[in-house]
C-alpha positions as CSV (number, residue, x, y, z in Angstrom):
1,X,30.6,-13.3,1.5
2,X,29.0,-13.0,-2.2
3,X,28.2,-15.9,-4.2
4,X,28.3,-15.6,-7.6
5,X,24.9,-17.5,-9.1
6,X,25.2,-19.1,-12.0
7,X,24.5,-17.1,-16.1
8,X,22.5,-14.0,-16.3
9,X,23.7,-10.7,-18.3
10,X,24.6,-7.3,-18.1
11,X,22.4,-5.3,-20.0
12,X,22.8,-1.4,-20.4
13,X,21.2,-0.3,-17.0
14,X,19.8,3.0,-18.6
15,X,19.7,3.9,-14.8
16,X,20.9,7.6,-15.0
17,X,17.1,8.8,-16.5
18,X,15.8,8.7,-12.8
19,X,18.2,7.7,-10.4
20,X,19.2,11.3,-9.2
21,X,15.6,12.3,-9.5
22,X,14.3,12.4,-6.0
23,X,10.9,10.8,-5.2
24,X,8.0,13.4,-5.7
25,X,4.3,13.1,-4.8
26,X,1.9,12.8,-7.5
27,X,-1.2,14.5,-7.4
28,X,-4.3,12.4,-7.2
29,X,-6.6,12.7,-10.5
30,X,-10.1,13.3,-10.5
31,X,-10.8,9.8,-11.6
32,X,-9.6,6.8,-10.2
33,X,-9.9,3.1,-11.2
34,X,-9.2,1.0,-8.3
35,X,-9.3,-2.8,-9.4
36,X,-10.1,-5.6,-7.4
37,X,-7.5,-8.0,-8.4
38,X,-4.1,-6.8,-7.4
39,X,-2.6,-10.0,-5.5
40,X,-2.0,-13.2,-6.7
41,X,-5.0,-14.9,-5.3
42,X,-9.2,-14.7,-4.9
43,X,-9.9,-11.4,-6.5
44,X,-11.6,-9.2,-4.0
45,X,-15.5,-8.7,-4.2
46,X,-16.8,-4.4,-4.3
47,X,-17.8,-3.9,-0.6
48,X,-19.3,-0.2,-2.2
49,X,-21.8,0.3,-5.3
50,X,-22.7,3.4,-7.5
51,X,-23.2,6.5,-5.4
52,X,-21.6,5.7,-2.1
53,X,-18.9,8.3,-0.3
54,X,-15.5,6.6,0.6
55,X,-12.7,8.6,2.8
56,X,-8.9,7.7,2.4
57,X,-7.7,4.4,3.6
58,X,-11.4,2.7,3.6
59,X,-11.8,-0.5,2.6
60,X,-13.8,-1.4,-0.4
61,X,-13.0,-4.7,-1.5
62,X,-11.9,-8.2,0.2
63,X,-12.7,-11.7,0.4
64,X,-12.0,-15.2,1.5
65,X,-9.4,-17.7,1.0
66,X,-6.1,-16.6,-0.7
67,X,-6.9,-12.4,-0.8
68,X,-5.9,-9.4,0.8
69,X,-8.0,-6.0,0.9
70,X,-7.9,-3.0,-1.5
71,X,-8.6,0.6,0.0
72,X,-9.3,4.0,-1.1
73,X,-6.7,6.2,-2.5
74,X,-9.1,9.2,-2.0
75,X,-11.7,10.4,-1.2
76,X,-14.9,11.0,-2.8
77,X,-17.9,8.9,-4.6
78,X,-17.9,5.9,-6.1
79,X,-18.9,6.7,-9.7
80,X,-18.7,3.2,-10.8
81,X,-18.6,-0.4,-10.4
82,X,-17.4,-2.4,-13.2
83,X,-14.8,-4.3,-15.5
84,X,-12.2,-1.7,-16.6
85,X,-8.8,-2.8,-18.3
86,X,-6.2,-4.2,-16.2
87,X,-2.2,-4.1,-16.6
88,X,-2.7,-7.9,-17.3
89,X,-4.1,-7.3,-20.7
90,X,-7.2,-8.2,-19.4
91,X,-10.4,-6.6,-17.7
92,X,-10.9,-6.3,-13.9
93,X,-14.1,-5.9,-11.7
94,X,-13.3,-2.1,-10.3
95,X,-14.3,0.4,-8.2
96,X,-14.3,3.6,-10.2
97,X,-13.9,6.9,-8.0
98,X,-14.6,10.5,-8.5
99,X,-12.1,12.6,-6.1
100,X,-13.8,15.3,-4.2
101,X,-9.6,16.6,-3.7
102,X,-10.8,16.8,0.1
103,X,-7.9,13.8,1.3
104,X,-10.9,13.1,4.2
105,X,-8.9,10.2,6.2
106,X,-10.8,7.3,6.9
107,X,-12.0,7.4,11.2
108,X,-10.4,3.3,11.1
109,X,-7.1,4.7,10.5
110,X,-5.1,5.1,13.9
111,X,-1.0,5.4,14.2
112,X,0.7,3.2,17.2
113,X,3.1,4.6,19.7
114,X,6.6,2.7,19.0
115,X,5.4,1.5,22.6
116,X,2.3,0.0,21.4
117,X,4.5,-1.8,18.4
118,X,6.8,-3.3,20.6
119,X,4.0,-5.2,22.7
120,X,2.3,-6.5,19.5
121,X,2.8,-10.3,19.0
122,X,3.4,-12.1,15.9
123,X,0.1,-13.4,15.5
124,X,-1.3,-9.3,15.3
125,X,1.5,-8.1,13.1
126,X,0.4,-10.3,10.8
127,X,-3.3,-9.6,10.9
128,X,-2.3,-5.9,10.7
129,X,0.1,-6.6,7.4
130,X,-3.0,-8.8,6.4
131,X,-5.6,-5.8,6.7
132,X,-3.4,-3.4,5.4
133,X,-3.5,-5.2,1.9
134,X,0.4,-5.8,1.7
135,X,1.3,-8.0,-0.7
136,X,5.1,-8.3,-2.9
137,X,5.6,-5.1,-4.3
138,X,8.6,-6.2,-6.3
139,X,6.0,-7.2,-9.2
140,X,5.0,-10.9,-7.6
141,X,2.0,-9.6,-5.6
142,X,1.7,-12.7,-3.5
143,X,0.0,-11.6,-0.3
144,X,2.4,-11.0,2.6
145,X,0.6,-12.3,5.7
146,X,0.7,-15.2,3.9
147,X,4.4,-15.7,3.5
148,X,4.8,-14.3,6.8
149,X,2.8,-16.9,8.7
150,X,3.7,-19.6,6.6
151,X,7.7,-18.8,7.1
152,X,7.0,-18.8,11.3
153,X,9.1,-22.3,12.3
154,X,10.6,-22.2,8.7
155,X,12.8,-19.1,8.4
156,X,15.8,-18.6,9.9
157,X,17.1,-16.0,7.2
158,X,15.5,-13.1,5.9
159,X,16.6,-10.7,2.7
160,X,15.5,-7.3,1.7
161,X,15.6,-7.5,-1.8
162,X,17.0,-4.1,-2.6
163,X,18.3,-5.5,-5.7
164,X,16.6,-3.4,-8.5
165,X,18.7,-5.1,-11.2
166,X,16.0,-4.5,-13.9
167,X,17.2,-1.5,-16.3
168,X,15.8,1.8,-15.8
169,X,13.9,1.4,-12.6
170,X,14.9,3.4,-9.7
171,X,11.8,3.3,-7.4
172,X,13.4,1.3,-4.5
173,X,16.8,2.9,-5.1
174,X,15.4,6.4,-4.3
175,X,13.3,4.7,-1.2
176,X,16.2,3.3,0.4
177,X,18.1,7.0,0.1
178,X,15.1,9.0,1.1
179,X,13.4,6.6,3.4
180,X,15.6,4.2,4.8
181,X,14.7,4.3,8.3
182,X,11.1,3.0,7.2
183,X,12.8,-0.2,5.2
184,X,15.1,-0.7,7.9
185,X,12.0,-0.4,10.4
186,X,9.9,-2.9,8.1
187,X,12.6,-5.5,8.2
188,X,12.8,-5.4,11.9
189,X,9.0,-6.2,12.1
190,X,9.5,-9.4,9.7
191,X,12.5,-10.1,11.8
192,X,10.0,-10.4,15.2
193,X,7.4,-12.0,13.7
194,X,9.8,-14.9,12.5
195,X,11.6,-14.3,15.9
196,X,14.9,-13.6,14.3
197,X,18.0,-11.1,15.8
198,X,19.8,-11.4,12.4
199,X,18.9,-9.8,9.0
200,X,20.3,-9.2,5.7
201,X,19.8,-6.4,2.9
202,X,20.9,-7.6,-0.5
203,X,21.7,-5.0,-2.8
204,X,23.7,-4.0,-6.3
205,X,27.2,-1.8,-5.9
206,X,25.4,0.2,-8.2
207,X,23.6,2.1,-6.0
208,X,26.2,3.6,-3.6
209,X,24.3,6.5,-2.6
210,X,21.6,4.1,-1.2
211,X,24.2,1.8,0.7
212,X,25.4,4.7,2.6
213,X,22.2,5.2,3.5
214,X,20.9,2.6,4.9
215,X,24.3,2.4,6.4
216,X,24.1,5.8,8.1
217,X,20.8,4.2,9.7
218,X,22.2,1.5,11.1
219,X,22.7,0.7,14.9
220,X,25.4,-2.7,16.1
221,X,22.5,-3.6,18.1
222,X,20.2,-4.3,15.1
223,X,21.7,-7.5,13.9
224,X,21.5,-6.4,10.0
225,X,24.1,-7.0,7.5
226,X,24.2,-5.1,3.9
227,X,25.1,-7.5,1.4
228,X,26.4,-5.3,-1.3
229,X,26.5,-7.6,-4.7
230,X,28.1,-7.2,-8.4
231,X,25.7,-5.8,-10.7
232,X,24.3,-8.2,-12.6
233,X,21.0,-9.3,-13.9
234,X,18.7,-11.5,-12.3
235,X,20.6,-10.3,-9.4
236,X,17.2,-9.2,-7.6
237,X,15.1,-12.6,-8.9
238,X,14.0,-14.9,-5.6
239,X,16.1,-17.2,-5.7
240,X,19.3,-15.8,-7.3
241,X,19.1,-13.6,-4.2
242,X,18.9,-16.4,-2.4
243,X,22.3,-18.2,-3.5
244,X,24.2,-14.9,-4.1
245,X,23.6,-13.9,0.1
246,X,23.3,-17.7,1.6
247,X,25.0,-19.6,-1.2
248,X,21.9,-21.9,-0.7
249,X,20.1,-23.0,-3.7
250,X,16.1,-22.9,-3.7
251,X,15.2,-26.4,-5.1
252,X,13.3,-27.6,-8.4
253,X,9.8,-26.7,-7.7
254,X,10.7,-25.7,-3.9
255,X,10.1,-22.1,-2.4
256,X,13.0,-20.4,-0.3
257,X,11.1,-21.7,3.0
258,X,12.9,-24.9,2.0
259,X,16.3,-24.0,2.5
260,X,15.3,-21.7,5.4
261,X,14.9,-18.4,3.5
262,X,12.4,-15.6,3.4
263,X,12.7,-12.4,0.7
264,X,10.8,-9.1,0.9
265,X,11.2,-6.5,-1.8
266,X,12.3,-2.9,-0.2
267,X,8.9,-1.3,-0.8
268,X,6.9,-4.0,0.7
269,X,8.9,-3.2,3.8
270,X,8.3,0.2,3.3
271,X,4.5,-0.5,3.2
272,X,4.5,-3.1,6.4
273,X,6.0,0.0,8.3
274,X,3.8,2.3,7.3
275,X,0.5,0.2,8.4
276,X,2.2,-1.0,11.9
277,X,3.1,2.2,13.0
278,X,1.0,5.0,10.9
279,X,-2.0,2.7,10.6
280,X,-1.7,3.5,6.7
281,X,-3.1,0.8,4.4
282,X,-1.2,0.1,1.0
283,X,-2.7,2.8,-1.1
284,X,0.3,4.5,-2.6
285,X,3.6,3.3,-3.7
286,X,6.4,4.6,-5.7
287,X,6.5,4.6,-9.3
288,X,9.4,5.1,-11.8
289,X,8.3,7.0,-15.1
290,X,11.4,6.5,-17.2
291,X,12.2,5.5,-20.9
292,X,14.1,7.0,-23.8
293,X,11.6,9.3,-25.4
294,X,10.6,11.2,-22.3
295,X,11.2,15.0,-21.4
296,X,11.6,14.3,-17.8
297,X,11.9,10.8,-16.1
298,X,10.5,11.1,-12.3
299,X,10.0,8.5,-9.6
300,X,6.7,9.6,-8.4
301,X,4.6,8.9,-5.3
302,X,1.2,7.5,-6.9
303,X,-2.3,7.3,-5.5
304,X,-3.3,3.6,-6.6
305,X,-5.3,3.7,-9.2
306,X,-3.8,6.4,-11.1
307,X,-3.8,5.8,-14.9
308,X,-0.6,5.2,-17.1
309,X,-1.5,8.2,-19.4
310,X,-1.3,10.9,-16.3
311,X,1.9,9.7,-14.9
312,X,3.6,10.0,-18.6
313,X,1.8,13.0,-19.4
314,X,3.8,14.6,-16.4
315,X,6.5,13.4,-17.8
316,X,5.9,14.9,-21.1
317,X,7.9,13.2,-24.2
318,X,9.2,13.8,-27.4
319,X,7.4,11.4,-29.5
320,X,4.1,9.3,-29.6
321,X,5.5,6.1,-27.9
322,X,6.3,2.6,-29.5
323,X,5.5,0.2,-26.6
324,X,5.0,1.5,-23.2
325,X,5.6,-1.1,-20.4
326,X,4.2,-2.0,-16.8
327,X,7.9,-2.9,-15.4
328,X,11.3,-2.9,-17.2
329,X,12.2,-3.6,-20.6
330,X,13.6,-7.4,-19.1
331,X,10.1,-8.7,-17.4
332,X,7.8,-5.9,-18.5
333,X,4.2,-6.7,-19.8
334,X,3.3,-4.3,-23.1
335,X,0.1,-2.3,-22.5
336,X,-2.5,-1.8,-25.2
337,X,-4.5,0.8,-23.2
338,X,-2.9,3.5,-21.8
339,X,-5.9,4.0,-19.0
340,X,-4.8,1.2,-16.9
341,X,-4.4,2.5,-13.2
342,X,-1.3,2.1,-11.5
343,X,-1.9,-0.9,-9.2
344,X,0.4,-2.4,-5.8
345,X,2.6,-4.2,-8.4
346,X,3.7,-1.4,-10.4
347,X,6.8,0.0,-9.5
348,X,7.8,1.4,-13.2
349,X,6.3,2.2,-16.5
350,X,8.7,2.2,-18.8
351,X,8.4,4.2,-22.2
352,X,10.3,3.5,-25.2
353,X,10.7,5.1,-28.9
354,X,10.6,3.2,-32.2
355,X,14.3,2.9,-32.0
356,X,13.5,-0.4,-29.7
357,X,11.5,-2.0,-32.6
358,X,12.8,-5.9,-33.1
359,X,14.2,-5.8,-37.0
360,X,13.5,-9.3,-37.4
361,X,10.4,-10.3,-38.7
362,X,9.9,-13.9,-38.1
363,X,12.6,-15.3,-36.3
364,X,13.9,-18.9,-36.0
365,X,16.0,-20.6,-33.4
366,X,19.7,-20.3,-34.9
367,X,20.6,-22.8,-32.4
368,X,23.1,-20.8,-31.1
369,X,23.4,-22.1,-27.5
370,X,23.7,-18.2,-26.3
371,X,20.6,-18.9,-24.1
372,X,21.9,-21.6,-22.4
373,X,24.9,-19.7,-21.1
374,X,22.4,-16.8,-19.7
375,X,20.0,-19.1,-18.2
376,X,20.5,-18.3,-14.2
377,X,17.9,-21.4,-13.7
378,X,20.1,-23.4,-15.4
379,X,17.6,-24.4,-17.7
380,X,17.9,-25.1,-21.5
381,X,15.2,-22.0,-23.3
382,X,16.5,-23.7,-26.5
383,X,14.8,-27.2,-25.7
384,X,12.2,-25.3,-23.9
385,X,11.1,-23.4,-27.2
386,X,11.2,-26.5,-29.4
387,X,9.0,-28.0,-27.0
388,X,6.5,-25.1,-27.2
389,X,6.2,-25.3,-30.9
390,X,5.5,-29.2,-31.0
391,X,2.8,-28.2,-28.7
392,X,3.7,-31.5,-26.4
393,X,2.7,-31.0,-22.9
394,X,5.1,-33.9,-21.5
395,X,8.0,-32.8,-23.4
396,X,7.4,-29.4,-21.8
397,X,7.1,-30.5,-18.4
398,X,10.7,-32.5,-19.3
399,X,12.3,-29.6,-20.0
400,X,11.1,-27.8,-16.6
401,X,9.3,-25.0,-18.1
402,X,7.9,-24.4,-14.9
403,X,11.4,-23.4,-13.4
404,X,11.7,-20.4,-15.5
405,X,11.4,-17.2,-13.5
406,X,10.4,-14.7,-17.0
407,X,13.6,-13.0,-16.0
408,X,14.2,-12.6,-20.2
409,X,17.9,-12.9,-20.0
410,X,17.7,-15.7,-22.7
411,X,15.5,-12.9,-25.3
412,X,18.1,-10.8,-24.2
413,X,20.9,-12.5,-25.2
414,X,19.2,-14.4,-28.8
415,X,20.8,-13.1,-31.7
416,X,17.6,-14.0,-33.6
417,X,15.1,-12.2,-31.6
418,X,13.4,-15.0,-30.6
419,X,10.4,-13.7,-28.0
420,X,11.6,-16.3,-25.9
421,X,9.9,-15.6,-22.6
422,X,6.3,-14.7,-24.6
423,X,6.9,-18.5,-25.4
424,X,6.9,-19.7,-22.4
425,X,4.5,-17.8,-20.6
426,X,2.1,-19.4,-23.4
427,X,3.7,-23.0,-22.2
428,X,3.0,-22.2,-18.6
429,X,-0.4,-21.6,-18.9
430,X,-0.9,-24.6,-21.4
431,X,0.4,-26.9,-18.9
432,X,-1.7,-25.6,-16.0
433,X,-5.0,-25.6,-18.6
434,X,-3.9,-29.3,-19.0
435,X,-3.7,-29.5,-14.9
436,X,-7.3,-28.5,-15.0
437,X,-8.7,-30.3,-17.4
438,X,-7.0,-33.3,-15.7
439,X,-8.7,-32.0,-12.4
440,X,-11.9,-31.9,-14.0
441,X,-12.3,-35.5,-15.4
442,X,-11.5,-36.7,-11.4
């Protein structure tokens, strides 16, 4: 059965720009920006300089410690290596290649028989996932040999996120109607390496088209359920997933090991498939271009390190944009600089008009309570905010600002416009500059 987790909203889903559009491969560029920072985690360090050839799938960046590898889109020669601006607002060390258009496959690149799957172990699935450079593709890039090993003895339920709650993004909607056999396949892979028989696929009753087919690809051997849920945002968030399949709820400060739970997003599934069995390393994922201004929404198939400006040039639009986004209008981050490559995080760019401007100003707390009610941490945003603004790191750490997933349904819901989430975002990182500081004088 469906629980029903506590607050959250239903915000126009704006889902009808791209959801009948059907996935379409993008065209590499002829430059390509290819940061070394797309995990949560030890950036990678170049493992090419100025001037060196690279094929398709190569590897040119790791390290050690809490990393995954990035890889070649294309191929061609490195033009440069250097900072270039990042979809975090900041700027990234990069690898900065010129495509020679001739798709020359890296020789380390080998598919496996479904034979030579089924006699890997656990242990070498996950070193495969690990080399492949898989990490969360729902937008938490936390690296997914790392969940995967840590989950073995732990994890007696696993979820597909299939969610997509977030408005306008389609990306995982159109994979699970066009490719559902490779989610499905992903899953089964996760389901070995925690040597489970029994899996679950969470997703909204919005999407019928992609229930029936995951449905249709189904066999009563394979011990998966689909969970079809109500619509309703956070639906897809970690541990709203959690309770609204399980009905178990992910403690303060806890992860969803803790109550027995593991949750992969649809594309990472996708991608762990796609290195098991074709060899392929995470160098392309799908993207959905959608927003209110543009000519033609698409859900496109991008070469990594494409910029923002081709993908909405392609879509063309009807006005010079207001605020593009990496993500959806709920959790998206506002981009300055339109050049920023498309990295394994990215699964929308949303563009908006002028239309979406906030008419307020300078807005105050009206003390409304509104937040409260839409909190699905259960959390109190209006304490939380106070707490920011007296600038008390104790008070903050009270009021749990920690807990808060970013999901925005308290902005969403403030009658004042206050940039709620913005605020604590800035709390967050006070309190862990106040965690190092506190390191330091040990």
């Amino acid at each position: 059965m469906a629980f029903s987790f506590f607050g959250g909203v239903h915000p126009k889903e704006n889902k009808w720009y791209a959801c009948d559009k059907e996935i379409q491969e993008f065209p590499a560029p002829d430059l390509l920006v290819i940061p070394m920072s797309q995990h949560i985690g030890a950036p990678c360090k170049p493992l090419v300089k100025k001037g060196d050839l690279v094929t398709v799938g190569q590897k040119i960046g790791d390290n050690q410690g809490l990393c995954v590898p990035v890889h070649a889109s294309v191929s061609g020669k490195v033009k440069a290596v250097e900072a270039k601006a990042h979809t975090s607002g900041t700027t990234v060390m990069s690898v900065v290649i010129e495509n020679d258009h001739q798709n020359t496959l890296c020789e380390d690149i080998h598919p496996r028989t479904p034979e030579e799957v089924n006699a890997l172990t656990p242990e070498e699935i996950i070193d495969i996932v690990h080399e492949g450079g898989i990490v969360g593709m729902g937008g938490a890039t936390f690296p997914t040999h790392v969940k995967l090993s840590g989950g073995i003895g732990k994890v007696d339920t696993v979820i597909v996120n299939a969610g997509e709650c977030e408005p306008f993004i389609t990306a995982d909607d159109r994979l699970c109607r066009e490719m559902p056999e490779r989610v499905i396949g992903g899953l089964k892979l996760i389901m070995k390496v925690f040597g489970l028989k029994e899996g679950h696929i969470g997703i909204e009753d919005n999407k019928p088209e992609a229930v029936k087919a995951l449905r249709a690809n189904l066999e009563t051997a394979d011990g998966i359920a689909i969970d079809v849920l109500p619509a309703r945002y956070p639906q897809g968030a970690e541990k709203q997933l959690i309770y609204a399949v399980t009905g178990r709820e992910v403690p303060s400060g806890g992860l969803p090991a803790a109550v027995g739970c593991a949750v992969f997003n649809a594309a990472t599934c996708k991608a762990i498939y796609d290195v098991v069995y074709d060899g392929m390393p995470l160098i392309r994922r799908i993207v959905t271009v959608s927003g209110d201004i543009l000519m033609e929404p698409k859900n496109l198939l991008v070469p990594i390190g494409t910029s923002f400006n081709d993908l909405i040039d392609a879509c063309g639009h009807s006005e010079n944009p207001y605020k593009v986004l990496s993500g959806g209008p709920m959790m998206g981050v506002a981009q300055y600089d339109l050049s920023v490559p498309t990295i394994k995080g990215v699964n929308a760019i949303t563009v908006l008009g002028r239309r979406n401007e906030y008419a307020v100003d300078e807005p105050h707390c009206l003390r409304c309570g509104k937040c409260i009610d839409a909190c699905p941490m259960k959390l109190m945003p209006v304490l939380m905010y106070k707490a920011l603004q007296s600038e008390d790191i104790a008070e903050m750490k009270s009021v749990h600002i920690m807990d808060c997933i970013e999901c925005g349904s308290c902005a969403y819901t403030c009658p004042a416009s206050v940039p709620l989430v913005l605020g604590f975002r800035v709390a967050k990182q006070l309190i862990r500059n106040d965690a190092a500081k506190a390191k330091a004088k040990v």
